[in-house]
N, C-alpha and C positions, 0 to 999 in steps of 0.2 A: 457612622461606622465607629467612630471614637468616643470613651469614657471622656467626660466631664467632670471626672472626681479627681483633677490635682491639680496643681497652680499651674500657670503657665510656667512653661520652659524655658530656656535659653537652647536654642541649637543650633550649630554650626555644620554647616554641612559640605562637605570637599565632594568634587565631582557633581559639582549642581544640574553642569548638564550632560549630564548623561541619561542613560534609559533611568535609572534607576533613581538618581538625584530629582529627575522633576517630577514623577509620578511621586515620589515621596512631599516633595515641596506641595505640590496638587492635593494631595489628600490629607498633611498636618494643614495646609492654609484652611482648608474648610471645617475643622476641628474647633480652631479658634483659643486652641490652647499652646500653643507654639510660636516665641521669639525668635524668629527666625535669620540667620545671618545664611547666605548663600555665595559660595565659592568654587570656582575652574580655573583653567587655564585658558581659557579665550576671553578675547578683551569685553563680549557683552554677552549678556546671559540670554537664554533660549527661552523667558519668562517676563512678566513684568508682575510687579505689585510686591517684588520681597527687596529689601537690601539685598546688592551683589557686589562683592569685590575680588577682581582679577588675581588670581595668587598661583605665582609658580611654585609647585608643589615641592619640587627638587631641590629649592633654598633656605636650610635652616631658618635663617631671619624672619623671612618672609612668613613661612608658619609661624614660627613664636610667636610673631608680632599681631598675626588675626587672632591667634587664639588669647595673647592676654590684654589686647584689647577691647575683644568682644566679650571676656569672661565666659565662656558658654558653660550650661548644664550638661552637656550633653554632645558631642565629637561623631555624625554619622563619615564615616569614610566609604563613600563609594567612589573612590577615585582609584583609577587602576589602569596600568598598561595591560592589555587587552586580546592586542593583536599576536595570535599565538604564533603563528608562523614568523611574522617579521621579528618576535624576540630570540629567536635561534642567532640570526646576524646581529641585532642592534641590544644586544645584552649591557649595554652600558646604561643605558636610559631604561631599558625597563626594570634595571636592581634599582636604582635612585626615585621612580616613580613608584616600587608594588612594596620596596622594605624601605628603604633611605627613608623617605616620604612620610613615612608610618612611624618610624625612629622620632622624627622630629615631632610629629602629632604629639606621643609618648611623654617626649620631655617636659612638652609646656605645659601636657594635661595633669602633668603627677604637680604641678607648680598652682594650678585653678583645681583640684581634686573634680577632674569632669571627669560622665563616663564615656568608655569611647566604643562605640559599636563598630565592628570592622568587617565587611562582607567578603568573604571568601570562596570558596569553590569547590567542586566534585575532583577536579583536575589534580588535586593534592594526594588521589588516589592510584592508579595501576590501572583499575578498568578492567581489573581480570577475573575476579568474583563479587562484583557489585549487586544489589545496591549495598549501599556502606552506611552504619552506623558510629558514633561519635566516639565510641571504643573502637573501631578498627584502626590500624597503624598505616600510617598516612606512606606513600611509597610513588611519589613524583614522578613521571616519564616528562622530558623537555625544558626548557630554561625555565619561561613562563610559569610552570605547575611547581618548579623549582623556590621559586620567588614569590608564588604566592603561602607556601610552607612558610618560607624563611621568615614573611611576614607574619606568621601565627605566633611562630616563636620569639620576632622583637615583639608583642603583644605580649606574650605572657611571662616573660623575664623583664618589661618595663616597668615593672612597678607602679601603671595606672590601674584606675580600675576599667574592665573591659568586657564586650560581649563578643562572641567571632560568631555570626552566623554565615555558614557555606551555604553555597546555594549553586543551580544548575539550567540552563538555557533558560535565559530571562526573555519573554514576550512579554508586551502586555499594550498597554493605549498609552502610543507615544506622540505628539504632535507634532515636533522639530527636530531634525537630525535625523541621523542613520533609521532607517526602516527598521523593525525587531523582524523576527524570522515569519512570523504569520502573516506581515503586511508584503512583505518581498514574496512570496507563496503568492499571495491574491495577486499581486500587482503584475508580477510575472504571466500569471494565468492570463488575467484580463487583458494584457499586451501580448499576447499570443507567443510566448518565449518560452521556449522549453527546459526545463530545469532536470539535474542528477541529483536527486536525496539517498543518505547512504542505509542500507538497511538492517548495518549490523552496528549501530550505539544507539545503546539503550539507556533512556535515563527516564527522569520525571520532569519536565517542563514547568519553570516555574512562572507563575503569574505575577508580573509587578505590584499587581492591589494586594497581592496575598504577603509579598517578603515587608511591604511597604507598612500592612498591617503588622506583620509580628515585629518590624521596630517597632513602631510606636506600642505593640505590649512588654515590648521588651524595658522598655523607658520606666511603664507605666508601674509593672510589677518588679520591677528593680531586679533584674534577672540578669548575673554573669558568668562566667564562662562561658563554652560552645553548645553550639545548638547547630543541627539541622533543619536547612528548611525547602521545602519543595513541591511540586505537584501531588492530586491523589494518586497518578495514575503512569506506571512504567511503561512504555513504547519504545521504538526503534524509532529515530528522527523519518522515519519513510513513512511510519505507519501515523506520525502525527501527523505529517502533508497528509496525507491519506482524508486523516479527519476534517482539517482544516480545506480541504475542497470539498468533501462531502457537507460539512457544513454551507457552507458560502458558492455552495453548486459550480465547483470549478471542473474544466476539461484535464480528467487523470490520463488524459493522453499524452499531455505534456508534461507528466510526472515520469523519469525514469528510476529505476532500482538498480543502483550502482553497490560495490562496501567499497570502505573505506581508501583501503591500499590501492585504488584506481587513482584514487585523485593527487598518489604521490606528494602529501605535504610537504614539508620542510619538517613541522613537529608532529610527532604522536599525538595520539588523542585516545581517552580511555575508551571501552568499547562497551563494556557491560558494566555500566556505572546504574548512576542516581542516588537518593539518598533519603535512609530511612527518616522520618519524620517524628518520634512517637514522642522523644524527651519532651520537643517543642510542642508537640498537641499536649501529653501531660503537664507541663512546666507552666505555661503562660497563655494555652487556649488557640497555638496554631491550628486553623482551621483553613484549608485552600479552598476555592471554587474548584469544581469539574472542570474537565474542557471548553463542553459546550459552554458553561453559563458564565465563563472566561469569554469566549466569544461573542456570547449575546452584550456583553459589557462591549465589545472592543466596537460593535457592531454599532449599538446605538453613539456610543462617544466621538465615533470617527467615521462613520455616516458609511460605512464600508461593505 
């Protein structure tokens, strides 16, 4: 998948285990062109075969200390509070974890000149005339979409150098931890459990191999500021179940067609979002898979 035209790297990567962190760890480790440093918040990592060191992301020291120890080229940040609903009440831990966090990344990077790639989100938007490109003005509904703005802006007034890719429902081929949205779909089906998908947000579904790819072109072609990045293809989360049991031949019996205001969150959620993709296909060669051949990937790697 990856050019062999540069040195090896130095990368440090916060949120190692997450969806996004190990699928990224998974596809530079096959590269062969990436020093790899891997770090979370849990005492042992969801992988084996990289350096991993435990780091509370919320303690200035703690950051500094991995980053000018390990020197890195290179700062991916996928680490993030996440849980949208629980940040309405627990708004203390999720500013220290989505901006705090990213503040201190900031200091020690402008200190090692690394760049820092910072993954962000559709949520930064409104949802009321989407999809959105990288010129539209960003206009937050709930704490969450609050913090992850605020986070854009200590990136771009820190003084490192940096890339923000947003991006929008991450699936993809996860091995350990939290199920992504297509395996919880099958597993539900297959366990005869009936599920509510809502049928009015509309976005583009993003493939882990696909954001996981434009980091590493993002590295490769030295490419900063914002970029969107995302699926080819806009749906209603109902109409992507939809696909995802037509593909994997599942009972749409157990699919119901609810919107959104049933399920009475705690936070909003955009509704007609997604996000145009064109800078990052022009810019550095974003290229996403389809659905299906997203699936035929998740298919054969996870025996599913």
């Amino acid at each position: 998948m990856f050019s062999q035209e540069f040195l090896k790297k130095r990368v440090l990567i916060f949120g190692a285990n997450g969806m996004l962190g190990q699928r990224t760890i998974h596809l530079f480790t096959q590269s062969g062109n990436y020093e790899i440093l891997a770090s979370s918040s849990e005492p042992e990592p969801f992988f084996s075969g990289i350096e991993y060191k435990q780091v509370d992301f919320t303690q200035r020291e703690a950051v500094k200390n991995i980053i000018l120890n390990f020197y890195p080229d290179v700062i991916i940040n996928a680490a993030a509070y996440t849980n949208v609903d629980k940040a309405e009440s627990d708004r203390e831990l999720c500013w220290k974890v989505n901006v705090k966090g990213l503040e201190f990344i900031t200091e020690a990077a402008r200190v090692v000149d690394c760049h820092i790639i910072h993954i962000s989100t559709d949520y930064v938007f409104d949802g009321t005339k989407g999809p959105y490109s990288e010129v539209d003005t960003p206009n937050p509904f709930g704490y969450y979409a609050r913090t992850k703005l605020a986070s854009e802006n200590a990136l771009k007034i820190g003084g490192a150098l940096f890339t923000i890719l947003r991006t929008n429902v991450l699936y993809g081929i996860i091995k350990t931890g939290r199920a992504d949205f297509v395996r919880w779909v099958v597993d539900s089906s297959r366990n005869k459990k009936p599920i509510r998908i809502v049928t009015d947000q509309i976005n583009n579904p993003t493939f882990l191999d696909d954001l996981a790819s434009a980091i590493h072109n993002v590295i490769v072609k030295k490419k900063f500021g914002l970029y969107h990045t995302g699926g080819r293809e806009f749906l209603s989360r109902y109409d992507f179940t939809l696909r995802i049991a037509d593909y994997f031949n599942l009972d749409k019996s157990l699919i119901t067609p609810i919107v959104t205001a049933e399920l009475n969150q705690p936070a909003p959620r955009p509704l007609k979002s997604g996000l145009i993709t064109i800078k990052a296909e022009s810019e550095f060669g974003f290229k996403p898979h389809s659905i299906e051949e997203s699936f035929d990937k998740m298919k054969k790697e996870l025996n599913l």
